[in-house]
ROPALUM-138482 format. One record per residue: residue number from 1; residue in three letters; chain; x, y, z of N, C-alpha, C in turn. Coordinates in pm, whole numbers, plus 50000, padded with zeros to 5 digits. Layout:
BEGIN
SITE   resi   resn   chain    n_c1    n_c2    n_c3   ca_c1   ca_c2   ca_c3    c_c1    c_c2    c_c3
SITE    NUM    Ala       A       X       Y       Z       X       Y       Z       X       Y       Z
...
This chain:
BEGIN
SITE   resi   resn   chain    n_c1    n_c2    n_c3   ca_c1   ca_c2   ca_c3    c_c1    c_c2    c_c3
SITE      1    Unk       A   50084   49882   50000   50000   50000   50000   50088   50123   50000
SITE      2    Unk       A   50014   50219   49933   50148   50344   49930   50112   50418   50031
SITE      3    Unk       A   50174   50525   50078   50164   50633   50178   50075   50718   50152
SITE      4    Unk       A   50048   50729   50045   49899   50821   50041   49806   50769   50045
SITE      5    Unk       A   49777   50654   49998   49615   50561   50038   49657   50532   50171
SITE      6    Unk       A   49731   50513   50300   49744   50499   50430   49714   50579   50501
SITE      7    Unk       A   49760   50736   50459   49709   50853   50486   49556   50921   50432
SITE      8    Unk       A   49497   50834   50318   49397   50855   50271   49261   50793   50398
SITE      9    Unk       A   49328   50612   50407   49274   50588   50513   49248   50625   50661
SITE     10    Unk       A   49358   50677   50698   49358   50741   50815   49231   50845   50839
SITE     11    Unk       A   49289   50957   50697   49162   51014   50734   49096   51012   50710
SITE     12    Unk       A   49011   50925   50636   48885   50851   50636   48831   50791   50785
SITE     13    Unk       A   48908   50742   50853   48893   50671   51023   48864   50799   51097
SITE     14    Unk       A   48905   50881   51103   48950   51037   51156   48782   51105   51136
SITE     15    Unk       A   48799   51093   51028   48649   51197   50982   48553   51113   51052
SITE     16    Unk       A   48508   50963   51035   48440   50916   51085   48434   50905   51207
SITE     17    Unk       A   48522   50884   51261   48516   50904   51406   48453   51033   51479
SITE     18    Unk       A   48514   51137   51408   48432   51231   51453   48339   51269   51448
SITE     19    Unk       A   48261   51215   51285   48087   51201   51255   48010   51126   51341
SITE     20    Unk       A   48061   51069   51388   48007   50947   51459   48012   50841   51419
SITE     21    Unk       A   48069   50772   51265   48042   50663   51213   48190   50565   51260
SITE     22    Unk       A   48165   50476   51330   48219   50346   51339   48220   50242   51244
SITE     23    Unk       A   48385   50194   51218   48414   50113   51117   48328   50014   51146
SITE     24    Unk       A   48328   49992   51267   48258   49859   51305   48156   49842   51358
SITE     25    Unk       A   48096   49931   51338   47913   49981   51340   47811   49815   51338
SITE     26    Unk       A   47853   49775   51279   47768   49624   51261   47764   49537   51379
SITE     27    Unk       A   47899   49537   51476   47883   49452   51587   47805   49494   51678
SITE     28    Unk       A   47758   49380   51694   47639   49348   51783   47526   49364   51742
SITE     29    Unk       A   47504   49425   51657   47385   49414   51605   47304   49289   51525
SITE     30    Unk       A   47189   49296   51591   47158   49108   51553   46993   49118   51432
SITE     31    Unk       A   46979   49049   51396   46885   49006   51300   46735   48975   51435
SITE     32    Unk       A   46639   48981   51366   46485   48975   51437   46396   48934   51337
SITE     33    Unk       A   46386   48804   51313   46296   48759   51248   46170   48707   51248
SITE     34    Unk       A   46144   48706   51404   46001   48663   51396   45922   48532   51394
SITE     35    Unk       A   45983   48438   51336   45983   48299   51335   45924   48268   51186
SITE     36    Unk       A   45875   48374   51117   45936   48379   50948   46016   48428   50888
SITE     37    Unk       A   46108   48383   50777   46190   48443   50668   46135   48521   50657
SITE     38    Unk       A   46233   48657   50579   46176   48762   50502   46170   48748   50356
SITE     39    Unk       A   46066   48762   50250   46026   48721   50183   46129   48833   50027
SITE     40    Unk       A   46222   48930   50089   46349   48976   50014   46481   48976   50075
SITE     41    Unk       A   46587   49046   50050   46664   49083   50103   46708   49200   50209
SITE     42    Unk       A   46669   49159   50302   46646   49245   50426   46612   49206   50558
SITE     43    Unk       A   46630   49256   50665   46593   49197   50794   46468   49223   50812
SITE     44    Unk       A   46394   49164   50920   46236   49186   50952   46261   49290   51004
SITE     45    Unk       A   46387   49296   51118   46421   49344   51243   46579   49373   51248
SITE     46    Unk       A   46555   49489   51321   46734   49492   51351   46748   49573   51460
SITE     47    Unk       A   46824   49485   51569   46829   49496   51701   46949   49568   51723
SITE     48    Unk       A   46988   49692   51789   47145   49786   51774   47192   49730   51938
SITE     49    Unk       A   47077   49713   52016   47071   49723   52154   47040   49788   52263
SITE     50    Unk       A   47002   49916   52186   46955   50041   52251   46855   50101   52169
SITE     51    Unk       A   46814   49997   52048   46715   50099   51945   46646   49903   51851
SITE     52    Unk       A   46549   49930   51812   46501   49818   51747   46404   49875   51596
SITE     53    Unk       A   46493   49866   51550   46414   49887   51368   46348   49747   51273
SITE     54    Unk       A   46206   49819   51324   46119   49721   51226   46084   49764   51071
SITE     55    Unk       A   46116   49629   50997   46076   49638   50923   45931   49651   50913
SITE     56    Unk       A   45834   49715   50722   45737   49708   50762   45675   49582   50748
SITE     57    Unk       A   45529   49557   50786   45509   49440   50810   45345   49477   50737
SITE     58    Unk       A   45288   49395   50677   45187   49396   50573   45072   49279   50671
SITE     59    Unk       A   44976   49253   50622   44834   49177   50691   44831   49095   50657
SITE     60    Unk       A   44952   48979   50607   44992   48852   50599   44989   48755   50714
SITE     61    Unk       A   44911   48654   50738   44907   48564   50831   45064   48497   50829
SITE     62    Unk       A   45103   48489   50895   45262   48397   50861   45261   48267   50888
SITE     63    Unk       A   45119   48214   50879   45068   48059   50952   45046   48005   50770
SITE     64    Unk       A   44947   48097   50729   44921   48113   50606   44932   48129   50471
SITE     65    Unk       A   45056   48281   50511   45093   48300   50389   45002   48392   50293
SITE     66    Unk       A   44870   48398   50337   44755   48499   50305   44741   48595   50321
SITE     67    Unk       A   44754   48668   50282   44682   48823   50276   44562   48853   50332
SITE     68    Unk       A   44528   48950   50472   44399   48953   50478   44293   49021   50409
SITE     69    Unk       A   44187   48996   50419   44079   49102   50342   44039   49209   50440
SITE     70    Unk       A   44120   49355   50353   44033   49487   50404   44122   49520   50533
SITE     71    Unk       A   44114   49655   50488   44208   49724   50597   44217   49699   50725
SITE     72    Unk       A   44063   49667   50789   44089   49702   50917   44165   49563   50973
SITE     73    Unk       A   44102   49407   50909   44201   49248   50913   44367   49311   50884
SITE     74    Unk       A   44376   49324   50808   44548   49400   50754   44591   49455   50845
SITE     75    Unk       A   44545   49577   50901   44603   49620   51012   44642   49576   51121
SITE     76    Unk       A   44555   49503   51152   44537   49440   51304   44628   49300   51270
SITE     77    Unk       A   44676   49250   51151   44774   49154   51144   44925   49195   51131
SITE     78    Unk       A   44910   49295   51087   45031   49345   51042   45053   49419   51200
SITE     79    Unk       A   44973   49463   51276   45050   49542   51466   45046   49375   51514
SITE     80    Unk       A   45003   49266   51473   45032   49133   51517   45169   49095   51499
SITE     81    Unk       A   45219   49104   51398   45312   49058   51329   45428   49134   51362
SITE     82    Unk       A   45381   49301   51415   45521   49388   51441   45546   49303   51571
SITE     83    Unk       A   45458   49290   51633   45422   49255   51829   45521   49155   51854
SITE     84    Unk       A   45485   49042   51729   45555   48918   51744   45696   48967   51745
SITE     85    Unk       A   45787   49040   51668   45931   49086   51629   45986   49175   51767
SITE     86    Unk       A   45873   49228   51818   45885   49330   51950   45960   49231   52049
SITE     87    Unk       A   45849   49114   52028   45850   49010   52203   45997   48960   52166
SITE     88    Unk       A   46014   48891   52037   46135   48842   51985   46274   48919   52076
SITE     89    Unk       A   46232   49075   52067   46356   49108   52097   46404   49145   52229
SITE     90    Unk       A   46287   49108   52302   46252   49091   52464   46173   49278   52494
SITE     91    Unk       A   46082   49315   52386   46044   49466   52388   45870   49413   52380
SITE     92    Unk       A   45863   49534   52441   45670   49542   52394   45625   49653   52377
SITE     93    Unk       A   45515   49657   52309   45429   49814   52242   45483   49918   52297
SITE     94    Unk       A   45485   49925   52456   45552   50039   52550   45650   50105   52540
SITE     95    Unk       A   45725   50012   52430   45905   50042   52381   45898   50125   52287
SITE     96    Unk       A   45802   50092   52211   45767   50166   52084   45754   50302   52084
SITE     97    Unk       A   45933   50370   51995   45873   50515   52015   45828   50622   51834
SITE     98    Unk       A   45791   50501   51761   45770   50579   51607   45716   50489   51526
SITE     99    Unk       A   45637   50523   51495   45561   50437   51367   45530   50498   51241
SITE    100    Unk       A   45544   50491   51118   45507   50513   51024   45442   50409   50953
SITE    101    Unk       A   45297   50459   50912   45159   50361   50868   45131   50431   50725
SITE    102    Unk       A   45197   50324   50627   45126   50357   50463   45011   50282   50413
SITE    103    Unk       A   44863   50412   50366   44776   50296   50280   44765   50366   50213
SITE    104    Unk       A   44702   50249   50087   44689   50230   49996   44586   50360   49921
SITE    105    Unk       A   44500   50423   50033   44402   50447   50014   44366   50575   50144
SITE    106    Unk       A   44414   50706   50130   44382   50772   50254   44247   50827   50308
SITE    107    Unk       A   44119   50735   50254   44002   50704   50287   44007   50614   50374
SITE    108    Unk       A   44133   50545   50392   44074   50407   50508   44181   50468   50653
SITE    109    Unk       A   44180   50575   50663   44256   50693   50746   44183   50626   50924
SITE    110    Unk       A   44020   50641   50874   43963   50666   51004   44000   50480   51032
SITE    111    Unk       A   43948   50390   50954   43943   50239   51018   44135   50150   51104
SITE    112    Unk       A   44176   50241   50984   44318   50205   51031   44316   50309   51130
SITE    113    Unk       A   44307   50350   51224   44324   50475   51323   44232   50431   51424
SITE    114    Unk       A   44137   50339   51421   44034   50271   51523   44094   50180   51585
SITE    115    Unk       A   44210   50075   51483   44273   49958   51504   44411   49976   51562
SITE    116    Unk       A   44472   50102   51532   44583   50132   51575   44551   50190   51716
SITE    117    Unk       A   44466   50254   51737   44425   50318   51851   44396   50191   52001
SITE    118    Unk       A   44343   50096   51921   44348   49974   51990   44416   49868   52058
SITE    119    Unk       A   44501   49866   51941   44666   49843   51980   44720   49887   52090
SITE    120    Unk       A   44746   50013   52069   44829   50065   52158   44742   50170   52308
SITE    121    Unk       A   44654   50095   52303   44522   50115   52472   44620   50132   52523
SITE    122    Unk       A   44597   50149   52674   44701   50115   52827   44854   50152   52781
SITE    123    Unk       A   44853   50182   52681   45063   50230   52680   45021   50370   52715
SITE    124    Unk       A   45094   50464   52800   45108   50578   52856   45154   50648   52724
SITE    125    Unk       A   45255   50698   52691   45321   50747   52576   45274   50660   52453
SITE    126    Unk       A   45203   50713   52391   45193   50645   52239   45300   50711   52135
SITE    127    Unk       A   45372   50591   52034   45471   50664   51994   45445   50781   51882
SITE    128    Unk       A   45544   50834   51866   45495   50940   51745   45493   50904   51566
SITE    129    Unk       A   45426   50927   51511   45337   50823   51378   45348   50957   51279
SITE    130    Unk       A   45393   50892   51168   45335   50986   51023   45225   50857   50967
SITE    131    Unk       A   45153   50910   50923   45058   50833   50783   45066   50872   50654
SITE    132    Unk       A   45088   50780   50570   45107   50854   50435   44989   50752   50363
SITE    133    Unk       A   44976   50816   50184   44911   50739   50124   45006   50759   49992
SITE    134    Unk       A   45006   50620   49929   45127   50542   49838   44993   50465   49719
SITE    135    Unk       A   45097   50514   49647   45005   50469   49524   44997   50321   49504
SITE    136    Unk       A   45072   50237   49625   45072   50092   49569   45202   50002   49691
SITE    137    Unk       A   45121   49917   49764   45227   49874   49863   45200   49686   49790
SITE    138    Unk       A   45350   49637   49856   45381   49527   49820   45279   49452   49890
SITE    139    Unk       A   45251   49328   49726   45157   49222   49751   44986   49268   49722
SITE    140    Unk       A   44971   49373   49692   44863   49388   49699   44806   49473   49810
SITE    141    Unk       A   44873   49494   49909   44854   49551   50082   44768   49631   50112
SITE    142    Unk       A   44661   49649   50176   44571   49816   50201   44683   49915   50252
SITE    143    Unk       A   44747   49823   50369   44853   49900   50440   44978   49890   50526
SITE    144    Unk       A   45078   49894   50556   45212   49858   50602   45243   49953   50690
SITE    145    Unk       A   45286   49903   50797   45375   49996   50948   45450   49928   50960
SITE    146    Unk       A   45549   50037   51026   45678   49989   51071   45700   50079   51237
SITE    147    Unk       A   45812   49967   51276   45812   50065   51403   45986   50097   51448
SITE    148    Unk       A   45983   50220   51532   46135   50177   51607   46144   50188   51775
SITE    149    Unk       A   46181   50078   51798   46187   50087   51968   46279   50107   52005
SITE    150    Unk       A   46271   50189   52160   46389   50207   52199   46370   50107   52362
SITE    151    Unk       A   46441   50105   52406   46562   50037   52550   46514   50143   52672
């Protein structure tokens, strides 16, 4: 290696360090799957240890493999399905501090908002949520959330 790519690297280590980015950012951080594969390339879940990033999760039975019918089944499978990845990582709803909820359709605003509201009863702090509407979620979906917990 020559002296200027050594010194190139250096300060590459240097800058990052001071951004905050660690070469070795990846350790410890573990996979959260849920007790299904993910159906691309990507984690369900990803556990840092102090923060838990869910993937989103759609109204797929994972017994099944089915898709449910209609937003408000979808919803309520898909905060099933985050729940399951939560417990996985020894977290529950309470941990939960962000959700972002996409449908298909921002007419089904109020039913998904009955079911989410349900969900998360009895948690003191409910986390903080955007809703968007997407011209088209994977599989067919009314709608997809994701969450991130913290420790």
């Amino acid at each position: 290696m020559s002296i200027r790519l050594l010194a190139g690297l250096g300060f590459a280590f240097a800058l990052g360090t001071l951004v905050g980015v660690n070469p070795s950012a990846q350790t410890g951080h573990k996979a959260v799957y849920g007790g299904a594969p993910p159906v691309a390339p990507y984690s369900p879940g990803v556990d840092t240890g102090d923060s838990l990033y869910l993937s989103g999760q759609v109204g797929v039975n994972p017994e099944t493999g089915a898709l449910h019918e209609g937003v408000r089944a979808q919803a309520e499978q898909a905060l099933n399905n985050l729940n399951v990845l939560l417990a996985e990582a020894g977290l529950s709803k309470s941990h939960v501090v962000r959700a972002t909820v996409y449908l298909d359709d921002i007419d089904n605003y109020g039913a998904l908002n009955e079911v989410y509201g349900e969900f998360f009863e009895g948690v003191e702090v409910k986390p903080s949520r955007s809703t968007v509407a997407v011209t088209a979620l994977p599989i067919g979906a009314a709608v997809e959330i994701d969450f991130i917990a913290a420790r």
